[in-house]
C-alpha positions in Angstrom: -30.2 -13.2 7.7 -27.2 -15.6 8.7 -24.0 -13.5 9.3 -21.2 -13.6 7.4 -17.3 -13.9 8.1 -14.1 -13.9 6.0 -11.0 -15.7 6.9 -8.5 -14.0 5.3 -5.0 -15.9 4.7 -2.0 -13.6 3.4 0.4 -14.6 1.1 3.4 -16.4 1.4 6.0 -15.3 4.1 3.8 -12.2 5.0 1.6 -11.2 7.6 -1.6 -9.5 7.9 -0.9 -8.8 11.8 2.0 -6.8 12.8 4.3 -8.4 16.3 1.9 -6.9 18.3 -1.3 -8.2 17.0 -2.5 -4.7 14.9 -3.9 -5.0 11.1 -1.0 -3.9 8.8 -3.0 -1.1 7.2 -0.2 -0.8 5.2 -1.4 -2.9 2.9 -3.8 -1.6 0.8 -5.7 -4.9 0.7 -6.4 -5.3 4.2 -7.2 -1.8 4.6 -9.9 -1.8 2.2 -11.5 -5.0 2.7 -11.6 -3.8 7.0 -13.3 -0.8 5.9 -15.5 -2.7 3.3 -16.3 -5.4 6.1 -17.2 -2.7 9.3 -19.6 -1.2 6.8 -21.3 -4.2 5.9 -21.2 -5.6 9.2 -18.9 -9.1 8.4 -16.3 -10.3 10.6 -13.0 -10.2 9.1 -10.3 -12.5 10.7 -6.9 -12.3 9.3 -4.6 -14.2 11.2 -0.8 -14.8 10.3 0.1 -18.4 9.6 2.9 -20.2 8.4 2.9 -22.2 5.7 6.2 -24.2 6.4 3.8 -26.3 8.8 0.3 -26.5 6.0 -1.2 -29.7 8.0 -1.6 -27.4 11.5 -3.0 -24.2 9.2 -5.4 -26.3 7.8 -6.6 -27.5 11.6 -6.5 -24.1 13.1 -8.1 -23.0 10.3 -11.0 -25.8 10.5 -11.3 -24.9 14.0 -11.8 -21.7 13.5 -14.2 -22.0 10.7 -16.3 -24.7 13.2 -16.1 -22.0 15.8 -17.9 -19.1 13.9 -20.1 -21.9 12.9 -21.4 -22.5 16.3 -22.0 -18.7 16.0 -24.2 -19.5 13.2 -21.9 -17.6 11.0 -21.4 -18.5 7.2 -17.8 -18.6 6.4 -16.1 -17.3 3.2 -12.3 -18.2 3.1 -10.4 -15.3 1.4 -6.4 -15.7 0.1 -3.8 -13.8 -1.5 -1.4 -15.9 -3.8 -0.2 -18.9 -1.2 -3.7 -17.4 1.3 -5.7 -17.9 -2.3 -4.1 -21.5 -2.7 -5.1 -22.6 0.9 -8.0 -20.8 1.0 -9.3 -23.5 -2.4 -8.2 -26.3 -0.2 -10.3 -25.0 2.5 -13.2 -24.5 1.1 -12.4 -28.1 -0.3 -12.7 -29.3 3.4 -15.3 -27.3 4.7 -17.8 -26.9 1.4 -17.4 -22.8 1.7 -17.1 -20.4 -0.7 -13.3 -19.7 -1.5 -12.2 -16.1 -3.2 -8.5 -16.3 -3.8 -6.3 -13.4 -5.3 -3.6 -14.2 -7.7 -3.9 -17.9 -6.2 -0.6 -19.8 -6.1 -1.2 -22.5 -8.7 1.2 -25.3 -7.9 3.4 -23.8 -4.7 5.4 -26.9 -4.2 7.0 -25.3 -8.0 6.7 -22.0 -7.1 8.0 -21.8 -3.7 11.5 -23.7 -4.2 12.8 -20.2 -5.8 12.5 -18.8 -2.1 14.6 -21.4 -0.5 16.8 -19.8 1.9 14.7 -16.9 2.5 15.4 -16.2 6.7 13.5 -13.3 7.7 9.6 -12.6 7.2 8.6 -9.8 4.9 6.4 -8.0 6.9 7.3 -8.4 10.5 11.0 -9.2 9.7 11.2 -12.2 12.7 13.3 -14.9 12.0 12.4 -16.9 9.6 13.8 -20.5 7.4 12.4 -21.6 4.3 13.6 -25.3 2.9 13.5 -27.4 0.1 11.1 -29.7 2.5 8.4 -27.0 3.2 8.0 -26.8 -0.6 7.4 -30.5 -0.8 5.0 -31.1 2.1 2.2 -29.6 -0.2 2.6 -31.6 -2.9 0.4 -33.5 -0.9 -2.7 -30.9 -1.0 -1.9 -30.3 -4.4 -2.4 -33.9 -5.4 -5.9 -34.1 -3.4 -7.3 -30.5 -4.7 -6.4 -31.8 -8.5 -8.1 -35.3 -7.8 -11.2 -33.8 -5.6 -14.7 -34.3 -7.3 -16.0 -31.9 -4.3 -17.8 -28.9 -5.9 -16.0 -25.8 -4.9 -17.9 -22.2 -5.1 -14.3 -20.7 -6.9 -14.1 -16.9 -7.4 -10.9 -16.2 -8.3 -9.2 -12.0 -8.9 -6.5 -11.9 -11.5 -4.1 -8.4 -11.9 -2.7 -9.6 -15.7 0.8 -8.0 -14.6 1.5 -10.3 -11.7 5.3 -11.0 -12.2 5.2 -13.7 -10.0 2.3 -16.1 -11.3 1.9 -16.2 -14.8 -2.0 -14.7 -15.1 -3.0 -16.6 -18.3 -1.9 -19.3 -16.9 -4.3 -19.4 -14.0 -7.2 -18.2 -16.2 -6.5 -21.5 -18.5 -7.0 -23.5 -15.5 -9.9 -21.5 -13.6 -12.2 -20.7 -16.3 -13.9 -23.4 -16.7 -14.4 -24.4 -13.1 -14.5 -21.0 -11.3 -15.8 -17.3 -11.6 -12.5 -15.8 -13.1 -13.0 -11.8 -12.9 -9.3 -10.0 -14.4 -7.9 -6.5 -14.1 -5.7 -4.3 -16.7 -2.2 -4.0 -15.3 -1.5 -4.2 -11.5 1.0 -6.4 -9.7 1.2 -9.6 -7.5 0.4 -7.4 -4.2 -3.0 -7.1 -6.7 -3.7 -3.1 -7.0 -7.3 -3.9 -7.7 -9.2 -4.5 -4.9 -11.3 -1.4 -4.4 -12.8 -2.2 -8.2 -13.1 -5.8 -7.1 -15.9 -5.1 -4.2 -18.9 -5.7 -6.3 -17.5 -8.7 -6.8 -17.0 -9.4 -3.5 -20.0 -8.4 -2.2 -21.8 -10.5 -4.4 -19.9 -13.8 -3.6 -20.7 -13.3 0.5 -24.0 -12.2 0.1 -25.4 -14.7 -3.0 
């Protein structure tokens, strides 16, 4: 059986790696899918990246996903919110399976409201968000709306996000992508333990 591996892309001006390099088991996410992934033997890579430079994520990220692939590893790209939005245009590129978590619809709209922002979230470094970053994916927007490519889509809704507006993304995703919601929750999305049948079936079908 070919072995599997999830690239995992946090959200927008988060991390998944603390400043010295350790999973942030804080979150409840990364916890569970660590634990979910040492039991089932898959490699779980969650890098931090920075989305105010989206052309160099997308090549580190295609280098990566070449890398495991010389390892004869099938890939599964895996995103929270802004992580679920590049995780679509990954899969685009690379013709692997994308699940993406309260996916950031249109970011180049979504992200101007964080203009300013000057510290990460997580790991509190220094940080500048601008007007520019927001347009420079505009770009990605434009080619994931006017792809033809296939894309295996599965995509976890919380209905309460109060970020992304839920019904929203199921108009758009239920026709072209296994769309599974959840009762309640939260953008952070509270439902990831129920969502591991799910998940299971997506890197192992």
């Amino acid at each position: 059986m070919m072995k599997k591996a999830i690239i995992y892309l946090h959200g927008f001006n988060s991390a998944s790696l603390d400043l010295e390099g350790n999973l942030l088991r804080s979150k409840e996410k990364l916890q569970v899918m660590q634990e979910f992934c040492a039991q089932k033997d898959i490699l779980f890579f969650t890098p931090n990246v920075d989305y105010r430079d989206f052309e160099s994520l997308v090549e580190d990220m295609i280098f990566e996903w070449n890398q495991y692939l010389d390892q004869s590893y099938d890939v599964i790209f895996m995103g929270s919110s802004m992580g679920g939005f590049a995780s679509e245009y990954l899969a685009m590129k690379t013709g692997c399976k994308a699940i993406m978590i309260n996916p950031a619809i249109k970011p180049s709209e979504l992200l101007p409201q964080f203009i300013g922002v000057t510290e990460n979230y997580e790991t509190a470094e220094a940080y500048q968000w601008q007007q520019a970053d927001c347009e420079q994916l505009e770009r990605y927007e434009e080619e994931l709306e006017s792809s033809t490519q296939k894309i295996d889509r599965t995509v976890l809704l919380d209905e309460a996000d109060e970020l992304i507006d839920s019904a929203k993304t199921l108009a758009i995703y239920k026709e072209k992508a296994n769309v599974v919601t959840y009762d309640g929750g939260s953008h952070s999305f509270e439902h990831i333990k129920q969502a591991l049948p799910t998940i299971e079936k997506v890197i192992f079908s």
